[in-house]
C-alpha positions in Angstrom: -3.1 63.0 -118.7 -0.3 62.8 -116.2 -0.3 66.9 -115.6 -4.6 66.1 -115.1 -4.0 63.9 -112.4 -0.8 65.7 -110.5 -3.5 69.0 -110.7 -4.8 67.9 -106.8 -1.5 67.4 -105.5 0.2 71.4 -106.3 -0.2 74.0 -103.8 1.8 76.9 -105.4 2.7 78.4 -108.8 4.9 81.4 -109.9 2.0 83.2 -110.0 1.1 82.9 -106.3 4.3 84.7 -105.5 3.9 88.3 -103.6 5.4 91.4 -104.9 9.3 92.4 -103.7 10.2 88.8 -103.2 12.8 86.5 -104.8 11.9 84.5 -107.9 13.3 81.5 -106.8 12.4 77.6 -108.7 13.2 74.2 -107.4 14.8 71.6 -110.0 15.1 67.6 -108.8 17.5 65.2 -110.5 17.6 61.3 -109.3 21.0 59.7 -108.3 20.2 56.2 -108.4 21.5 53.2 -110.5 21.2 53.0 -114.1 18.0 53.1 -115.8 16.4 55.5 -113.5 16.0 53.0 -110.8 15.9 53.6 -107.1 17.4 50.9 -104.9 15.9 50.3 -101.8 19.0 49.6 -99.3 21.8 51.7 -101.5 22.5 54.8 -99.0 24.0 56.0 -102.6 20.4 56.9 -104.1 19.0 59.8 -103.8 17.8 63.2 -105.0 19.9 66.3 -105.8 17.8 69.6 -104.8 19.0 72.5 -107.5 17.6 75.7 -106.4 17.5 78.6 -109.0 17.4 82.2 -108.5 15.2 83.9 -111.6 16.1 87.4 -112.7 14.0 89.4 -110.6 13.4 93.3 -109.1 16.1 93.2 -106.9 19.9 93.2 -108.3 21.0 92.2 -105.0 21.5 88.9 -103.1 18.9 87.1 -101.4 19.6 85.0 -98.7 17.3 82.7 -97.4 16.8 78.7 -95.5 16.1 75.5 -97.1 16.4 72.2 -95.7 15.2 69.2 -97.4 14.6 67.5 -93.6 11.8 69.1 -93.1 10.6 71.5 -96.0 11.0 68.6 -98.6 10.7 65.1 -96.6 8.6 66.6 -94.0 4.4 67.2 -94.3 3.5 69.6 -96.7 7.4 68.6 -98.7 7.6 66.4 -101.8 4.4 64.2 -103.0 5.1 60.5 -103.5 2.8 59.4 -106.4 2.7 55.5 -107.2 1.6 54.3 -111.0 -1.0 51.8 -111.1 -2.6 50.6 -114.0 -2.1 54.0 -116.1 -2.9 56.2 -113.1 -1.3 57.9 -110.7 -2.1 57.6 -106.6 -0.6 59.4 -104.0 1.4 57.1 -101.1 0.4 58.2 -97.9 3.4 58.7 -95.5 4.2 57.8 -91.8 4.3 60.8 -89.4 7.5 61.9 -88.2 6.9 64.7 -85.3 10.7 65.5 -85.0 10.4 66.5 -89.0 8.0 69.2 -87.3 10.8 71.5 -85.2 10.4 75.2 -84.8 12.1 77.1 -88.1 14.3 78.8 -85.9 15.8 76.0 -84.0 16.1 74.4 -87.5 17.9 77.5 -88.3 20.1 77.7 -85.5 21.5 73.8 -85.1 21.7 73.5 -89.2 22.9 76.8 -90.5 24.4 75.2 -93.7 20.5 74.9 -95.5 21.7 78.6 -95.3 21.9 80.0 -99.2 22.6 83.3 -100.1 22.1 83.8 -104.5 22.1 86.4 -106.5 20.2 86.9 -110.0 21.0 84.1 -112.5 22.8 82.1 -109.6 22.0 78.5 -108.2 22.6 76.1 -105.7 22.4 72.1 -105.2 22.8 70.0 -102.8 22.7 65.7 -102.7 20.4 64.5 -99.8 19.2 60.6 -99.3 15.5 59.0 -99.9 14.5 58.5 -96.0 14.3 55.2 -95.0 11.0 55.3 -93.9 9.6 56.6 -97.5 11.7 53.9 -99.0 9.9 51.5 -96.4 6.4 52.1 -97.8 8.0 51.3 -101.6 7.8 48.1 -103.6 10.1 46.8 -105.3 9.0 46.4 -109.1 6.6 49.4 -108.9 7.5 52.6 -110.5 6.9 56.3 -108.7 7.1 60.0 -109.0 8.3 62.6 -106.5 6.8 65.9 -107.0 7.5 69.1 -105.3 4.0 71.0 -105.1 5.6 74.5 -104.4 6.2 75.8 -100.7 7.0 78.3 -98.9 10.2 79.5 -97.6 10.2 80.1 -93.7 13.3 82.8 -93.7 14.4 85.2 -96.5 15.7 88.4 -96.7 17.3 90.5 -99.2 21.2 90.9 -99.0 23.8 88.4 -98.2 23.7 85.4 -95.0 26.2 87.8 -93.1 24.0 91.0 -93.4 20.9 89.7 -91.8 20.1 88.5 -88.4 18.1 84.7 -88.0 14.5 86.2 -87.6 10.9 84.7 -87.8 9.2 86.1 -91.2 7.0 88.4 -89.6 6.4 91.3 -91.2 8.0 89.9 -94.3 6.0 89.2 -97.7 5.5 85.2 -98.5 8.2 84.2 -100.3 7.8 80.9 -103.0 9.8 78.1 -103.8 7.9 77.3 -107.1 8.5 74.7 -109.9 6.6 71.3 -110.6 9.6 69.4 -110.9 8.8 66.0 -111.1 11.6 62.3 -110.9 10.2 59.0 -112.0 11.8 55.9 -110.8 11.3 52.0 -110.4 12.1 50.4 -106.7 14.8 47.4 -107.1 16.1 45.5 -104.0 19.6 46.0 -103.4 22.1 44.7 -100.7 23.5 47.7 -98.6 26.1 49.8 -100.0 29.6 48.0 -100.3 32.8 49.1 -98.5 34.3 50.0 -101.9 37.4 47.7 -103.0 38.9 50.9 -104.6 41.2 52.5 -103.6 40.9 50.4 -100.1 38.0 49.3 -97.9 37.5 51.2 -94.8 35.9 50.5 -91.8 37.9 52.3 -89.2 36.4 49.4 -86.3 33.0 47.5 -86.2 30.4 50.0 -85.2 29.1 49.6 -81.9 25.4 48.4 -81.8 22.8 51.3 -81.5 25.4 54.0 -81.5 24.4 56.7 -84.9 24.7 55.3 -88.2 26.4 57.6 -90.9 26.6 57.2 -94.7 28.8 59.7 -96.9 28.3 59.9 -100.1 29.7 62.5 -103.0 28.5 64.0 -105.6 30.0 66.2 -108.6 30.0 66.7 -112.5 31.4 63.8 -114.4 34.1 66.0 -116.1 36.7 68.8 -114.7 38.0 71.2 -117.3 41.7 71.7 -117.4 41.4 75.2 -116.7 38.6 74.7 -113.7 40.5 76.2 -111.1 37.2 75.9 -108.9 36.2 72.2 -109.5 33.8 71.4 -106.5 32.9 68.3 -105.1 29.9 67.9 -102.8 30.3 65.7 -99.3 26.9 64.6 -97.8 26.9 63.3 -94.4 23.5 61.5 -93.5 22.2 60.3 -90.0 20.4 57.3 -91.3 19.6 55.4 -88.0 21.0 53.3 -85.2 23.2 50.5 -86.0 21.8 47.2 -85.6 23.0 44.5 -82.9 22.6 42.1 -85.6 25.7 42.4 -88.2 24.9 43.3 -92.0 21.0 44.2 -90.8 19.2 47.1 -92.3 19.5 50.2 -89.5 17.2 50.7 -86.4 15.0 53.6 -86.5 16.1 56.4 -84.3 14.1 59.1 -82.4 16.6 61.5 -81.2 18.8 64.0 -82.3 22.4 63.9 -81.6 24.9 66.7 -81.2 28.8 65.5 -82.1 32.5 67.0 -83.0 32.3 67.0 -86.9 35.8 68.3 -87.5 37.5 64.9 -88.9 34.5 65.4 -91.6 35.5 68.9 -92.4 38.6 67.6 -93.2 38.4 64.4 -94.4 41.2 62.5 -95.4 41.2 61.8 -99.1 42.4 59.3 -101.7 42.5 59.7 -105.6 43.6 57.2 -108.3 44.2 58.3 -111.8 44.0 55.8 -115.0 45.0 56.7 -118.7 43.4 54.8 -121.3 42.9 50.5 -120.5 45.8 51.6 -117.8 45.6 50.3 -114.1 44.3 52.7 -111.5 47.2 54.2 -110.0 47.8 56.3 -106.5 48.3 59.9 -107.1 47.5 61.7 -103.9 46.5 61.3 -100.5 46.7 64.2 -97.7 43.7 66.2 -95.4 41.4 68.8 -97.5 41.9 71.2 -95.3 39.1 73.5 -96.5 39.9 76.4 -95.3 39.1 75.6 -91.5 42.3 75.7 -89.6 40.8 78.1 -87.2 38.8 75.4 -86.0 41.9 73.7 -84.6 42.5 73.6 -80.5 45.7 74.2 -80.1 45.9 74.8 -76.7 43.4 73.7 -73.9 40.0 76.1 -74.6 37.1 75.9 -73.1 34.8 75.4 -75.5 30.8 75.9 -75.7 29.5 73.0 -78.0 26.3 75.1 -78.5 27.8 78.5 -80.6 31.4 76.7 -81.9 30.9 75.7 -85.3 32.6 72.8 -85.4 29.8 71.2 -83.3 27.1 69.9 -85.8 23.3 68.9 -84.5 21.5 66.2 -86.8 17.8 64.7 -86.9 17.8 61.2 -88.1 17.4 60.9 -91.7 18.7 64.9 -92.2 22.3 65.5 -93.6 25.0 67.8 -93.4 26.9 69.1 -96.8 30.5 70.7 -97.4 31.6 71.5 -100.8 35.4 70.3 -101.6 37.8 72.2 -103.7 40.1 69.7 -104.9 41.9 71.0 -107.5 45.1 71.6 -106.0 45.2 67.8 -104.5 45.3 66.6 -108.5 48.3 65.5 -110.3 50.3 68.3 -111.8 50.6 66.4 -115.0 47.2 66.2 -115.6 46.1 65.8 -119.5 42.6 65.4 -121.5 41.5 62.2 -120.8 42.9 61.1 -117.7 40.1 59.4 -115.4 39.9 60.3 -111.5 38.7 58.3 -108.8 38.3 59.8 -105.6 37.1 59.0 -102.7 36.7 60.1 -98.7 38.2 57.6 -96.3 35.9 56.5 -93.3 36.7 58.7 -89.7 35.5 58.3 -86.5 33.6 60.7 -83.7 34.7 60.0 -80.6 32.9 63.2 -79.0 29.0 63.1 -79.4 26.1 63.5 -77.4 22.0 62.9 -77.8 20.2 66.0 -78.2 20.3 69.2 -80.4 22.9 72.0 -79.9 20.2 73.9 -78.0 20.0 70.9 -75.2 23.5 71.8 -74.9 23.5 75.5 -75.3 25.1 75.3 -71.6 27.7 72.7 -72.4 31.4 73.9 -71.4 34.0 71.1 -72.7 37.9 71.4 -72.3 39.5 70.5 -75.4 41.6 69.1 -77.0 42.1 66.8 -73.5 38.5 66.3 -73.1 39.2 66.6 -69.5 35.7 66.1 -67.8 34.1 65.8 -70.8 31.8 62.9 -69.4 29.4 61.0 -71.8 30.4 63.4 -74.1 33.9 61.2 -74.3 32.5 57.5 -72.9 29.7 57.0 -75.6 31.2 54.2 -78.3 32.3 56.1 -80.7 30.2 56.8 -84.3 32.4 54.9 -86.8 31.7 56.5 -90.4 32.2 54.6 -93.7 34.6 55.5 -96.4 32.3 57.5 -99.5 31.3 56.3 -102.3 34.0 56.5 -104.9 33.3 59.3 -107.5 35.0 59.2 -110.6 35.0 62.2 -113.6 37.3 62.6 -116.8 39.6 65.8 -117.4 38.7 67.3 -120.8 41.0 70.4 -122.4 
């Protein structure tokens, strides 16, 4: 019955794909609280995007663009279906114009949607319900997100460093296809806490209407012994404008903002350990440094916040992702059954701007003095929350 009445809602299946182009399937798994439930002021729900790439004519990789901002959350995106009375209606959404940006300036201020796969490969990726979809939810009621098939704007064959950011012209219509379907009930839920464990982290009171961030991190709940490549995923979501009033939900915010994002690329970290009923103990704490030294000013360089990568442009309710290889940052001693806790501490921006890294494709700033640097350096700074903390077991 249910597959009857989602029939209206689809726009694509495998079969609509053209010849000579990926066969690629989109999978959606909730992150919510127990008992599939959603809740409505929890910056720690939300969806995790698993993109698949089928076995298809092509042995090589396929790179190609995704971003939930727009191609899932914006029009033509997901399909919010509400149950009433044993049938299913579709919840019609507010209009968000800034979901509707060119592809290429999508592209070009937000390169990490960026996937390259090859056969039998995959790729996820946590993002947040936006707030103004969780606005037009109840609490009680129980709803389905659907993805109806799209298309991809930007695909090529071979890997992200072999082809050039290009409109699709001339290119065959490539498919994201699946029907996945997540069913959840809306609770009310106070914000997010500042976790107790391993210590609560505010790094100052936010300033009000400066960007609101949430982090939150994802990851299997078990690390093999011999997983030398244990990943953890860090999702960085511009959720609003902080409120003037303390503990209120966030203001809505209109603009994009453009800010230095390298305290997030290398967070600082903290992990506890706990064997059996044992207490949770401190095992490690020191920067990831993910491979991004490079991105260190050592000496005063003039630097052009438009191309350098450590400059990061965000839409409100969009997100930025890293993974984390943690691994090496784990007690040697590690056996089966030990329990990790780990969690990001919270960091602070003191460089960021309104607008996209195209507004400020122009935009020469001396660093590390900021010498000159203007609002760039004056704005209250954006004060970002500690993660959630994510725990996970080591089996042999």
């Amino acid at each position: 019955m249910d597959d009857i009445q989602i029939a209206p809602s689809l726009k694509y299946s495998t079969t609509d794909a053209a010849p000579d182009t990926p066969n690629l399937t989109l999978s959606l798994e909730l992150q919510g609280l127990s008992d599939s439930k959603i809740a409505k002021r929890n910056s720690n729900s939300g969806i995790i995007f698993r993109i698949h790439r089928n076995t298809d004519d092509h042995d090589q990789p396929c790179s190609f663009y995704w971003s939930e901002t727009v191609d899932a959350w914006g029009s033509g995106g997901l399909v919010l279906l509400r149950h009433n009375q044993g049938q299913l209606e579709r919840v019609s959404l507010p209009s968000e114009p800034w979901r509707a940006h060119d592809p290429r300036e999508r592209i070009a201020r937000n390169p990490h949607r960026l996937f390259e796969l090859k056969p039998g490969e995959s790729t996820w990726f946590f993002a947040g319900i936006p707030e103004s979809w969780l606005d037009t939810m109840v609490s009680g009621e129980k709803y389905e997100l659907l993805w109806p098939g799209g298309e991809i704007y930007w695909w090529a064959w071979g890997g992200i460093a072999e082809n050039e950011i290009r409109s699709r012209d001339g290119l065959p219509r490539a498919l994201l296809s699946g029907t996945p379907r997540v069913s959840f009930t809306v609770v009310e839920e106070p914000p997010a806490p500042l976790y107790e464990t391993p210590r609560p982290k505010w790094p100052q009171n936010p300033a009000p209407r400066t960007p609101l961030f949430t982090v939150v991190l994802t990851g299997a709940g078990s690390m093999e012994m011999t997983d030398v490549n244990f990943q953890l995923v860090q999702t960085v979501t511009y959720r609003g404008l902080v409120s003037k009033d303390p503990g209120a939900d966030p203001e809505p915010a209109t603009q994009l903002i453009t800010f230095d994002a390298f305290n997030l690329m290398i967070p600082f970290e903290w992990a506890f350990r706990s064997r059996g009923n044992s207490e949770w103990e401190y095992c490690q704490d020191q920067s990831v440094d993910c491979a991004l030294t490079d991105l260190i000013y050592d000496s005063e360089t003039a630097v052009n916040v438009g191309k350098d990568r450590r400059w990061i442009s965000l839409a409100p309710g969009e997100s930025w992702s890293q993974e984390l290889e943690i691994d090496e940052r784990l007690p040697s001693d590690l056996a089966p059954g030990d329990n990790i806790r780990y969690q990001l501490e919270g960091e602070i921006i003191k460089m960021w701007n309104w607008g996209s890294k195209e507004d400020h494709a122009q935009t020469v700033l001396m660093l590390p003095s900021g010498r000159d640097a203007g609002d760039w350096i004056n704005r209250s700074p954006i004060v970002v929350p500690a993660s959630n903390p994510l725990e996970f077991t080591i089996i042999s």
